[in-house]
TORNU-63122 format. One line per field, with one value per residue (C-alpha): residue number from 1; x, y, z. Coordinates in Angstrom, 1 decimal. Layout:
REM TORNU-63122
resi	[NUM/...]
x	[X/...]
y	[Y/...]
z	[Z/...]
REM end
This chain:
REM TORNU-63122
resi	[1/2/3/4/5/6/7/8/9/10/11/12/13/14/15/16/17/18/19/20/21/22/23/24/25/26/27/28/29/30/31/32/33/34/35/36/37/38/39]
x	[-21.1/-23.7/-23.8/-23.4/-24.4/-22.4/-22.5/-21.1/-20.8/-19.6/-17.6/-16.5/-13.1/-13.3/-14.2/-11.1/-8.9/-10.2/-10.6/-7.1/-6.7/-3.1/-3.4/-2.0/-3.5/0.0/-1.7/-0.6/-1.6/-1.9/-3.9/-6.9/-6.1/-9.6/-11.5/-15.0/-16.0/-14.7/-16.5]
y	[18.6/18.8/15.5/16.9/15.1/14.1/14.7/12.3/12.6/10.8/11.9/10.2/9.3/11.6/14.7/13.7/13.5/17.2/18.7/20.9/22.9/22.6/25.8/28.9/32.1/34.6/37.1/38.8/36.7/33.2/31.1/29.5/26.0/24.6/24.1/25.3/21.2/21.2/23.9]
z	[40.6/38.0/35.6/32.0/29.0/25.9/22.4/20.0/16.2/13.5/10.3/7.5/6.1/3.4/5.4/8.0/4.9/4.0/7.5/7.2/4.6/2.2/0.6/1.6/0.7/-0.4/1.7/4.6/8.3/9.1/6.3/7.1/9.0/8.5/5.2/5.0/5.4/8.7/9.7]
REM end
């Protein structure tokens, strides 16, 4: 096996209380689930 390495990142409390988005769009298909933050 080949050792990999790790990536580790930090986020702040607002941006977790933002990641998913609340709003629905009225269109037709699935509303975005992520806000453009989380991205």
């Amino acid at each position: 096996m080949r050792q990999r390495g790790s990536l580790t990142f930090w986020v702040s409390e607002d941006l977790l209380e933002n990641w998913l988005t609340r709003e629905k769009t009225g269109e037709r298909g699935a509303s975005p689930q992520y806000t453009d933050a989380a991205i």
